[in-house]
ZAMARGU-4260 file (C-alpha; in steps of 0.2 Angstrom, whole numbers, plus 5000, padded with zeros to 4 digits):
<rodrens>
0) 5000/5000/5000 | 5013/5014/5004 | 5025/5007/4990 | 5008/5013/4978 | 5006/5027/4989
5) 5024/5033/4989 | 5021/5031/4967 | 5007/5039/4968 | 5015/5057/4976 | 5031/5053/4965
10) 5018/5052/4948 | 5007/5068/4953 | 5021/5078/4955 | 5030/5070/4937 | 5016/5073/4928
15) 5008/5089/4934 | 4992/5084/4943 | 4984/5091/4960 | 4991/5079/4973 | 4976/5078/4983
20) 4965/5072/4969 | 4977/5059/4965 | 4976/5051/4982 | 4958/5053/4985 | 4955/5044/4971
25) 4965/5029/4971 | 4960/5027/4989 | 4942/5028/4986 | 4945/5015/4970 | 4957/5003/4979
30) 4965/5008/4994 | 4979/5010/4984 | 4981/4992/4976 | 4987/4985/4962 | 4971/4974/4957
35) 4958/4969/4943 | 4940/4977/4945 | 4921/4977/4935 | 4922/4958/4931 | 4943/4960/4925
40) 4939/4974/4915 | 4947/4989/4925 | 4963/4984/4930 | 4977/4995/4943 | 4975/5008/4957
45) 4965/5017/4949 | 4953/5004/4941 | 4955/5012/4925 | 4947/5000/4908 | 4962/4998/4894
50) 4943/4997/4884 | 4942/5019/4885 | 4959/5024/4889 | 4969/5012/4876 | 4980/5031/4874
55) 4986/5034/4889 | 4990/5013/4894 | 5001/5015/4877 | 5009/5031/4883 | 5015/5022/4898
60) 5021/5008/4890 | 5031/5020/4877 | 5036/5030/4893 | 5044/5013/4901 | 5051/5005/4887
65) 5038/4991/4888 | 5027/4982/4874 | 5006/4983/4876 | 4998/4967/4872 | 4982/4964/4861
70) 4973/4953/4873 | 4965/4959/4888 | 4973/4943/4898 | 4990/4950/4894 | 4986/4966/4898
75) 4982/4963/4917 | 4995/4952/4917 | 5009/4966/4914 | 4998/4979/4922 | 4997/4969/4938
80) 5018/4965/4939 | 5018/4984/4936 | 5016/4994/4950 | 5024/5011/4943 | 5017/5007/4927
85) 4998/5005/4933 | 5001/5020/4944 | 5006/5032/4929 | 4991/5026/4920 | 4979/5030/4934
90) 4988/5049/4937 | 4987/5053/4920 | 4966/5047/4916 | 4963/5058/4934 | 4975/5071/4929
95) 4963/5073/4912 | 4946/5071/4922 | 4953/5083/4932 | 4956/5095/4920 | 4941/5092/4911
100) 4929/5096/4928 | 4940/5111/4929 | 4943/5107/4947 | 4926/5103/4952 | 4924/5088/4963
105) 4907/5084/4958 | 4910/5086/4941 | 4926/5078/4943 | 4915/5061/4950 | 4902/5061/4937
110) 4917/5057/4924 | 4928/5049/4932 | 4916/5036/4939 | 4899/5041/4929 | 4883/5049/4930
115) 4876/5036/4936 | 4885/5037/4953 | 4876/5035/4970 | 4874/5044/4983 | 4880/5037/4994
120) 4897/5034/4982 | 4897/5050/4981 | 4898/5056/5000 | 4912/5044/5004 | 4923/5048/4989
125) 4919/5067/4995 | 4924/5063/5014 | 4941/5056/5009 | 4944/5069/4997 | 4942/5081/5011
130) 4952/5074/5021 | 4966/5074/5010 | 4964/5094/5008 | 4960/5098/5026 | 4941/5105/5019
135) 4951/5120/5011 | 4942/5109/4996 | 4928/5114/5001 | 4925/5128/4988 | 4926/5116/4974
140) 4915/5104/4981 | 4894/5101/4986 | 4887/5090/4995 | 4871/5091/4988 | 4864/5073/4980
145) 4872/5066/4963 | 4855/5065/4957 | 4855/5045/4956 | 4840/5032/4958 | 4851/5020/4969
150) 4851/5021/4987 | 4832/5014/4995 | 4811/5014/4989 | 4801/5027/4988 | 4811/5039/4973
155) 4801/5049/4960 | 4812/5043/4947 | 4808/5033/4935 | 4820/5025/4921 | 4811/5018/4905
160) 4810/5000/4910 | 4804/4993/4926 | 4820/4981/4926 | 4833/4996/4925 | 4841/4998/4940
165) 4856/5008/4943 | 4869/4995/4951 | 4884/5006/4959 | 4902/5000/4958 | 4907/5001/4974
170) 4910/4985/4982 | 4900/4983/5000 | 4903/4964/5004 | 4920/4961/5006 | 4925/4952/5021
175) 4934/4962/5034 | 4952/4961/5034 | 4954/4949/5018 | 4962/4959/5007 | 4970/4949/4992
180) 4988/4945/4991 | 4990/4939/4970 | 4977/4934/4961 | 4970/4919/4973 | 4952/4913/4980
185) 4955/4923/4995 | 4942/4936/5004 | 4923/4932/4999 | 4916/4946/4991 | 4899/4947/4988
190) 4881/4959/4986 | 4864/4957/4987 | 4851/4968/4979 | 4834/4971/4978 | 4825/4983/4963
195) 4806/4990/4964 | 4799/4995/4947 | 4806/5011/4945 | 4824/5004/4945 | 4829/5011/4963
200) 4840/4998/4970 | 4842/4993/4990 | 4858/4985/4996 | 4855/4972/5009 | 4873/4966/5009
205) 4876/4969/5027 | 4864/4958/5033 | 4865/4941/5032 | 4860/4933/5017 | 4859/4914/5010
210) 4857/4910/4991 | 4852/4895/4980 | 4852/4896/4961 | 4849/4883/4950 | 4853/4884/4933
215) 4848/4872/4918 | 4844/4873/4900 | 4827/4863/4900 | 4818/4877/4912 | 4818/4893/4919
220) 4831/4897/4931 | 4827/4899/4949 | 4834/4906/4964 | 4829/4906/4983 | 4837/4921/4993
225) 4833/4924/5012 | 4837/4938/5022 | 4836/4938/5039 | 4832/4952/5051 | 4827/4964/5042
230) 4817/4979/5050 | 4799/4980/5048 | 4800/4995/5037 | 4812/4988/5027 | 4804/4971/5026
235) 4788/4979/5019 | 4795/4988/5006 | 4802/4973/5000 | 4785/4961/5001 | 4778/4977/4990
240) 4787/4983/4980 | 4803/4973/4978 | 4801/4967/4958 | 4820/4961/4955 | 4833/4954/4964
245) 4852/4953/4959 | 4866/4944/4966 | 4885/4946/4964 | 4896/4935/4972 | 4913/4927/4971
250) 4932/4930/4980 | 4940/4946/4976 | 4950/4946/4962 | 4945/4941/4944 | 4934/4928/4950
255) 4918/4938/4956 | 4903/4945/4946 | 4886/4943/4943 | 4877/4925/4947 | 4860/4929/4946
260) 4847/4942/4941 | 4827/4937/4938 | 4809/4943/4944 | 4803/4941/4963 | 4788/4929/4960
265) 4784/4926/4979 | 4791/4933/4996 | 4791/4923/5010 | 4788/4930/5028 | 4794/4918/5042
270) 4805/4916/5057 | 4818/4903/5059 | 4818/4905/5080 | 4810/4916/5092 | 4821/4930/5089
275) 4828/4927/5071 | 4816/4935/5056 | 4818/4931/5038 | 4814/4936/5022 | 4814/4923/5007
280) 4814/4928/4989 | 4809/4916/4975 | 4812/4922/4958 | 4813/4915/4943 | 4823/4925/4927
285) 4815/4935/4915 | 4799/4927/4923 | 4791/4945/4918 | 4797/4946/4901 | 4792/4927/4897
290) 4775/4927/4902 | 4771/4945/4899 | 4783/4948/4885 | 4769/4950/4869 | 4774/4956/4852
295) 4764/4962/4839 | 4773/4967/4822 | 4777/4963/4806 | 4790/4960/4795 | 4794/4962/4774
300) 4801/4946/4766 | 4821/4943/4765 | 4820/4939/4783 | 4831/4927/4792 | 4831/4916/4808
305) 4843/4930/4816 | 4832/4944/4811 | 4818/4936/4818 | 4826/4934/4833 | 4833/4951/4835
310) 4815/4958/4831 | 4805/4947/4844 | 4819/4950/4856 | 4819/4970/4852 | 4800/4973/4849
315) 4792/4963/4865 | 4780/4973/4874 | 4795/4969/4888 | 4810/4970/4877 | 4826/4959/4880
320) 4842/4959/4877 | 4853/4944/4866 | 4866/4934/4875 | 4874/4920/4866 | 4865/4918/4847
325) 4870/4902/4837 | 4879/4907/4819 | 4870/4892/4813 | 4852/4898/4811 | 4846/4893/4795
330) 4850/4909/4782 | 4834/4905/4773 | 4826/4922/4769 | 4806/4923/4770 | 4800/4924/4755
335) 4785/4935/4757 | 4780/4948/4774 | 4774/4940/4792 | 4764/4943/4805 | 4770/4941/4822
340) 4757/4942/4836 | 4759/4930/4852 | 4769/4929/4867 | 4790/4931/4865 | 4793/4915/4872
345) 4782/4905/4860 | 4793/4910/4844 | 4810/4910/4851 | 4804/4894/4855 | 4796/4887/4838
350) 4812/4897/4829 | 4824/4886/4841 | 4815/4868/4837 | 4814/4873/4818 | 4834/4877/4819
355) 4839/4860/4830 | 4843/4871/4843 | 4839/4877/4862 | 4830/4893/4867 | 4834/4899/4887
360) 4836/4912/4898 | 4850/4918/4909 | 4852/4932/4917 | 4841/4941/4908 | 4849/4937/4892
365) 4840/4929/4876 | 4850/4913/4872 | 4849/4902/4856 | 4860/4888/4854 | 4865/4872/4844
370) 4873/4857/4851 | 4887/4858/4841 | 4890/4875/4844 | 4907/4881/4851 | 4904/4892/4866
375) 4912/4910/4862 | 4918/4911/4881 | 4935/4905/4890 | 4939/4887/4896 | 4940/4888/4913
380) 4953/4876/4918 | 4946/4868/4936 | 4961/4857/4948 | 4961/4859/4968 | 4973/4875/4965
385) 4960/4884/4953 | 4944/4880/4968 | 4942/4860/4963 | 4935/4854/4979 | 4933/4833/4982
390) 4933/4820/4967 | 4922/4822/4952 | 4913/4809/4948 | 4909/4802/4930 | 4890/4800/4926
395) 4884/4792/4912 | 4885/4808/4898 | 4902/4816/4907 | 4903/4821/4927 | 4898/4832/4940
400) 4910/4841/4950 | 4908/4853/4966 | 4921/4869/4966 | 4923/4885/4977 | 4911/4897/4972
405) 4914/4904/4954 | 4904/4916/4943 | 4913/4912/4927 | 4904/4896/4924 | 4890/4898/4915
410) 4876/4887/4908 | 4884/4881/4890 | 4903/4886/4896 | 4918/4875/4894 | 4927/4866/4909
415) 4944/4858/4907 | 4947/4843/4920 | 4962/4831/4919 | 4954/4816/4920 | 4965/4809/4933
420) 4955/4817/4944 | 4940/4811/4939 | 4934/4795/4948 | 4927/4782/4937 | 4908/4777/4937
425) 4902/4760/4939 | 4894/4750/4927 | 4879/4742/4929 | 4873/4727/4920 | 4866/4731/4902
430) 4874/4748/4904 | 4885/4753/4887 | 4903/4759/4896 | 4907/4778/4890 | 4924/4787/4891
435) 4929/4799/4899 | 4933/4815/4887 | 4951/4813/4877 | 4954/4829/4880 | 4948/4833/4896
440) 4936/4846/4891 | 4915/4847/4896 | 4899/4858/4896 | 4891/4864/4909 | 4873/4859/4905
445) 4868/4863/4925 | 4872/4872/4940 | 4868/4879/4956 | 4876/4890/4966 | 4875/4891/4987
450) 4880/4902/4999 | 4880/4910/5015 | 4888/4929/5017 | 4890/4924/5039 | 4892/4906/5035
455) 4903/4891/5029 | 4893/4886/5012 | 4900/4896/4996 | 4899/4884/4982 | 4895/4879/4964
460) 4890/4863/4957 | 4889/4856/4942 | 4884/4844/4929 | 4894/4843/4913 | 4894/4832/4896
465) 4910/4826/4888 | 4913/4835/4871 | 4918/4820/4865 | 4939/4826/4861 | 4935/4843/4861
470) 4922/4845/4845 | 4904/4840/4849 | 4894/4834/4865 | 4896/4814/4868 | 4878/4811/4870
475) 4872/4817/4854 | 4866/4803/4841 | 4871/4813/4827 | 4878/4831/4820 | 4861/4837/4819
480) 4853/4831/4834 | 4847/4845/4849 | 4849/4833/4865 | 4841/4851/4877 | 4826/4851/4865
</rodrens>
């Protein structure tokens, strides 16, 4: 922390920028550490995304004599075994910011971090600023209310769709004292939040919370949340108006982010003892936007199986966005204008079974995909260093496996395990014996994910299908065979 500190002063004073800015700053973002943020994509002290400041991480290198990589992997790699190097890339994108507010603190926030900033953000990143100048700041400064929608029920403000809340970057759940020493499963980090209509957010993270999401391509996903002890208030806000819930959890590091984000279907008033209330949560995702999602258009002929999509998808009474999209839809083009009028979810489905392929949900996201589809994401390679926790055991299409808590696997994303960790299933009589995948490698077809932020449980289990060396699903009984229909 000094060492970043110590660059920090150094850097300020090198390149010109107010001091005091340059450490309110990188405390505010990091504490002044040298780490990967927003899902991997905001990388040093100052949590500053290569994605919109490409300039200034190429200045650096230029200045140091160093080579900037293509790939985002690289990238953090040398930023993170750069210390002086991250640190002159996060004093020069403040330095600009603060020239471009003209030394106006709350102008300075809304571009450094954006106008979509809490409240509550806001007031903390003031505090520390002031600090740092004594409150001889306090000219350049107000304390007055960004003007964001996050922070509780009850605001005015209303964005455009009920399922639009503003989700702050600031990170409430990380354990006391677990501050990450290299990029290892170490400190859980986590937050729970709950959205009314109008997009306004409430953060519950501090009080205990348990989770259960269960993931699968042949149904809606579901999620059971309890919070416990809630005030009365608090607790009725939610039972009235809470519409949305969203979960982030992981370890600090690269391996956190989003786990679960669907409609409240039914909340649950109980107690667990005479003195401990709870609050459970069932939702289901994009439940509102399935069984509420109508369209009523038409399109001109020359349409494709894409365009279709993109138009139900786009043009739903409850509009959604598109995940993952198979590149082998049939091109076909329509050959005269048609009339869609129905529910979302009946044509993504009748375009999925005429295409071989699967329609599902996850996390809000449109998903159409064929079996012999190669997922666009990483391979996550799973062993007991990388979270691996037991023995997987082979089933009869691939294995199931247990791991440390992980938001990177997804439904339809590509594990790697050597298969001398894999313990072998036992036949039964009439059963045809299967092997295990050459190359290691498996699909996640279902998973679920537990955990409790004051207790032991913080896991994710799943069931994969070998890819049969790496190219196609084992199971399948041919190229064009959908075994998730």
């Amino acid at each position: 922390m000094a060492d970043i500190k110590s660059l920090a002063i150094h850097e300020a004073q090198v390149q010109g920028v107010d001091v005091n800015i340059v450490l309110a700053t990188l405390e505010a973002e990091t504490n002044f550490r040298n780490i990967t943020g927003d899902y991997g994509n905001a990388l040093g002290p100052g949590q500053v995304w290569p994605k919109w400041h490409a300039d200034s991480f190429k200045w650096a290198a230029e200045r140091f004599h160093l080579v900037w990589p293509s790939t985002l992997q690289e990238q953090t790699k040398l930023v993170l075994s750069n210390d002086h190097f991250a640190t002159a890339v996060a004093v020069r994108v403040i330095g600009r910011a603060w020239k471009a507010a003209k030394g106006d603190f709350r102008q300075f926030s809304l571009i450094y971090v954006g106008p979509k900033i809490p409240d509550s953000d806001y007031q903390r990143r003031l505090n520390i600023y002031l600090k740092y100048t004594g409150g001889a700041g306090a000219a350049a400064v107000t304390s007055a209310p960004i003007g964001s929608v996050y922070g509780g029920f009850g605001s005015d403000q209303a964005p455009s769709q009920f399922n639009d809340a503003v989700i702050p970057s600031t990170n409430y759940g990380v354990v006391a004292n677990s501050q990450r020493y290299g990029n290892v499963l170490y400190g859980r980090r986590y937050r729970v939040l709950v959205a009314n209509s109008k997009g306004t957010a409430l953060d519950v993270s501090q009080l205990r919370c348990t989770f259960d999401v269960q993931k699968t391509m042949m149904q809606p996903q579901f999620s059971t949340v309890t919070i416990y002890n809630l005030s009365a208030e608090t607790e009725n806000q939610i039972i009235n108006e809470g519409d949305t819930i969203i979960l982030e959890a992981g370890y600090e590091g690269e391996q956190y982010g989003l786990i679960f984000r669907g409609d409240v279907v039914q909340p649950i008033r109980g107690k667990e003892d005479g003195v401990t209330y709870k609050l459970t949560l069932n939702s289901i995702d994009s439940d509102r936007a399935l069984n509420f999602g109508f369209v009523a258009f038409s399109v001109s002929k020359g349409q494709t199986s894409r365009d279709i999509v993109q138009n139900v998808a786009s043009k739903a009474r409850l509009p959604m966005e598109l995940g993952f999209i198979s590149d082998g839809l049939s091109t076909a083009k329509l050959t005269r204008g048609k009339v869609f009028f129905g529910t979302a979810k009946d044509y993504l489905r009748q375009l999925a079974h005429s295409n071989a392929a699967t329609f599902y949900m996850e996390d809000g996201k449109v998903n159409m995909i064929q079996a012999t589809d190669y997922p666009p994401n990483e391979i996550v390679d799973l062993a007991p260093e990388s979270g691996l926790i037991g023995t997987p055991q082979q089933s009869d299409y691939g294995v199931s496996f247990k791991c440390l808590l992980n938001p990177r696997l997804k439904l339809n994303s590509l594990v790697r395990i050597n298969n001398s960790l894999i313990q072998a299933q036992t036949y039964q009589f009439g059963q045809i014996p299967r092997a295990l995948d050459a190359e290691g490698i498996y699909r996640i077809i279902e998973l679920r994910h537990t955990g409790d932020t004051r207790g032991d449980t913080w896991y994710t289990e799943c069931t994969a299908v070998s890819q049969a060396g790496g190219v196609v699903p084992g199971l399948m009984s041919s190229p064009s065979a959908n075994p998730w229909r």
